[in-house]
ZALO-354757 format. One line per field, with one value per residue (C-alpha): x, y, z; residue number from 1; residue in three letters. Coordinates in nm, 3 decimals, always signed. Example, Ala and Ser with C-alpha at 12.3 -4.5 7.8 and 13.67 -1.06 7.14 Angstrom:
! residues 2
c1 <- (+1.230	+1.367)
c2 <- (-0.450	-0.106)
c3 <- (+0.780	+0.714)
resi <- (1	2)
resn <- (ALA	SER)
This chain:
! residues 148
c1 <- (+0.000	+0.131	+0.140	+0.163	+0.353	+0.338	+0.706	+0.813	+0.885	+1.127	+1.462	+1.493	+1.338	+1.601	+1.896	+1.708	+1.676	+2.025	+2.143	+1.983	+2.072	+2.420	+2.436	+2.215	+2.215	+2.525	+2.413	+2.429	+2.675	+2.861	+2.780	+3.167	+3.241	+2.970	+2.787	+3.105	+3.299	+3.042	+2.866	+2.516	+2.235	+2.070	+1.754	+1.589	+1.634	+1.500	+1.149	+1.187	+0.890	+1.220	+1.441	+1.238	+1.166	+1.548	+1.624	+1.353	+1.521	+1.891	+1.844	+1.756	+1.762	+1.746	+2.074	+2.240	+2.336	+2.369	+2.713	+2.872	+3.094	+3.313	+3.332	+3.387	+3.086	+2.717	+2.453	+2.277	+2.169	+2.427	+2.689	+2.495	+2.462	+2.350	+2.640	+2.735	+2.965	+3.304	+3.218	+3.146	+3.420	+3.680	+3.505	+3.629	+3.829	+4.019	+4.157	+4.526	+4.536	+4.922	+4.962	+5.125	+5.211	+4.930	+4.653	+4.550	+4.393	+4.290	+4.538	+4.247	+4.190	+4.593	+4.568	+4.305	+4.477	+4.800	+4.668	+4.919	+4.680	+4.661	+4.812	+5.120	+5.137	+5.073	+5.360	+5.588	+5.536	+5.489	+5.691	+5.962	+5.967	+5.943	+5.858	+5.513	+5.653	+5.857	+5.546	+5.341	+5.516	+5.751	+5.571	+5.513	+5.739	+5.623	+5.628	+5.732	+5.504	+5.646	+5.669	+5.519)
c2 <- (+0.000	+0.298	+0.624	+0.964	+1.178	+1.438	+1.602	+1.597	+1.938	+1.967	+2.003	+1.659	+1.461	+1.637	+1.494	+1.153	+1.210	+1.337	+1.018	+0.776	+0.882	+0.951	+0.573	+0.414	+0.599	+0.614	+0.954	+1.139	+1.376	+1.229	+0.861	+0.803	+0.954	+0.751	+0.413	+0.390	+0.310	+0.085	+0.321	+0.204	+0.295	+0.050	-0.141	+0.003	+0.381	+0.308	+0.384	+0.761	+0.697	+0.545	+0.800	+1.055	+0.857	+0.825	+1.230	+1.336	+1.072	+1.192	+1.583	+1.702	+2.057	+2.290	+2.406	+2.056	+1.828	+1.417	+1.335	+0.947	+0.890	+0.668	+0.759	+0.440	+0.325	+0.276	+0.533	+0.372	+0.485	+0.338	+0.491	+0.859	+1.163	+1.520	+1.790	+2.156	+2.247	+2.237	+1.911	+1.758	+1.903	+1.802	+1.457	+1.436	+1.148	+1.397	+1.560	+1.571	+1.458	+1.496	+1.386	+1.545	+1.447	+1.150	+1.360	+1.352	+1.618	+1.748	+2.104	+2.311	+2.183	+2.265	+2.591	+2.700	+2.536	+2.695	+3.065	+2.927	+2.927	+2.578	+2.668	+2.791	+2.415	+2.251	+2.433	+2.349	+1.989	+1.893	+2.157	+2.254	+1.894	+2.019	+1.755	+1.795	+1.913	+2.246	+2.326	+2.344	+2.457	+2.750	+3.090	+3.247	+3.491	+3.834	+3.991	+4.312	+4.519	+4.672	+5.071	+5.209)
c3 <- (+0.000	-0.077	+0.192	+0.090	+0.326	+0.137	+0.181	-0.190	-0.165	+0.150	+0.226	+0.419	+0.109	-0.138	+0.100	+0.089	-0.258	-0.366	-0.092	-0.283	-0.686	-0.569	-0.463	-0.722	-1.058	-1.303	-1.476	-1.115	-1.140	-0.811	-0.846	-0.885	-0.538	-0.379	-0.584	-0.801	-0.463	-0.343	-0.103	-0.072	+0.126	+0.360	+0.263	+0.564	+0.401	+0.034	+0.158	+0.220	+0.534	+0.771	+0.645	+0.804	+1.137	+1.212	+1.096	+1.353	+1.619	+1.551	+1.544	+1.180	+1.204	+0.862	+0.913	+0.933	+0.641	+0.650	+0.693	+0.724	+1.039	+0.805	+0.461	+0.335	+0.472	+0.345	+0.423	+0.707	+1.089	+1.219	+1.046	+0.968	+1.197	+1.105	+1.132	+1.052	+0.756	+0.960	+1.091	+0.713	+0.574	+0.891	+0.772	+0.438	+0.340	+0.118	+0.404	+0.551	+0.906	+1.136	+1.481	+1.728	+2.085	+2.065	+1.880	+1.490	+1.328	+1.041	+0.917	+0.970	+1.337	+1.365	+1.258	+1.460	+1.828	+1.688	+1.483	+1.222	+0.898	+0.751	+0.432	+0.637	+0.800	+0.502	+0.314	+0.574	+0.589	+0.201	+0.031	+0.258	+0.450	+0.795	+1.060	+1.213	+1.561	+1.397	+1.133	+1.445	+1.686	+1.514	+1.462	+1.139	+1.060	+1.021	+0.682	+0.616	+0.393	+0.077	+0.074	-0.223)
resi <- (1	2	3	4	5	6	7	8	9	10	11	12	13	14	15	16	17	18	19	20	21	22	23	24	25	26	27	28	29	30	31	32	33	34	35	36	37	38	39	40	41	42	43	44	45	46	47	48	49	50	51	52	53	54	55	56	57	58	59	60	61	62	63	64	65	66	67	68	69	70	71	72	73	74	75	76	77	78	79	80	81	82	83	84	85	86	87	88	89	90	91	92	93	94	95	96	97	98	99	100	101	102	103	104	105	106	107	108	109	110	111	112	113	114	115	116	117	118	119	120	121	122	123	124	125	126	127	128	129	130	131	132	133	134	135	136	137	138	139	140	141	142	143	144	145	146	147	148)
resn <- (UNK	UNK	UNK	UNK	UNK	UNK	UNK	UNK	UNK	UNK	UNK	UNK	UNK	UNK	UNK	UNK	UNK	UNK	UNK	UNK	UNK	UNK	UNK	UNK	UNK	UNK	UNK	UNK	UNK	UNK	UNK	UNK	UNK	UNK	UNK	UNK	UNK	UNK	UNK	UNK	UNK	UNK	UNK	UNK	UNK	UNK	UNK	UNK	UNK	UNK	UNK	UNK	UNK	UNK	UNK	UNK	UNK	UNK	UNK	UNK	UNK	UNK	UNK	UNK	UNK	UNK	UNK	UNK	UNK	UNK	UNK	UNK	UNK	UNK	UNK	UNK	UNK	UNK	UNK	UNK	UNK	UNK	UNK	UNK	UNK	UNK	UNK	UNK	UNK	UNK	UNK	UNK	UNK	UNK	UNK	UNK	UNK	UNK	UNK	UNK	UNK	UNK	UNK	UNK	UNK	UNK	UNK	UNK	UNK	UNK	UNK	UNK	UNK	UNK	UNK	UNK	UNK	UNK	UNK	UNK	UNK	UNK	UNK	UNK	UNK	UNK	UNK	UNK	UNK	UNK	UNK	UNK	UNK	UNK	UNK	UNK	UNK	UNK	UNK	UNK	UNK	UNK	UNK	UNK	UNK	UNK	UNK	UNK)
């Protein structure tokens, strides 16, 4: 039988929506990031009723998008949460993490504990092959603006 629910229109259908082509259908734009990895989305979510059971259960909030806790994992409510834009993008699998004394980060976490800006710590490490420790730790130096 089928149930109209009558949220075609929404915000948290699109995401369901989006979720599910970017998984299932070849001709989505992103399918190669996603279903062309083998990310898949759990039989429980094709029917977009459960979908919006477990959003209103795990916070859904307008200003949050779906995000998976591991990346190489399927879309599923065990392994999905709703989170802000840093949070995504600190979740990115194309992102650089370093450790230092114990902890690993992403850069952009580093530069914000350290005020050195990630592109700073990143240039350190890959171009000028600092170690972790002195890209961190040294201060940038301060540049001396040009007289006209």
């Amino acid at each position: 039988m089928w149930v109209r629910h009558g949220m075609e229109g929404t915000r948290l259908y699109k995401i369901w929506d989006c979720m599910k082509q970017r998984c299932t259908n070849p001709n989505s734009p992103n399918f190669n990031n996603y279903g062309g990895r083998g990310i898949t989305v759990c039989k429980e979510w094709e029917d977009f009723v459960n979908f919006l059971s477990w959003a209103e259960k795990s916070g859904y909030k307008d200003t949050l998008s779906l995000d998976r806790k591991n990346n190489d994992g399927p879309y599923s409510p065990e392994n999905c949460r709703w989170s802000t834009r840093i949070e995504q993008q600190r979740n990115k699998r194309t992102n650089h993490f370093l450790t230092y004394n114990g902890e690993t980060r992403t850069i952009a976490e580093w530069g914000e504990i350290t005020g050195i800006l990630p592109a700073t710590i990143q240039h350190r490490i890959c171009r000028d092959g600092w170690s972790v420790e002195d890209a961190l730790l040294t201060p940038p130096s301060k540049r001396r603006r040009r007289k006209d």
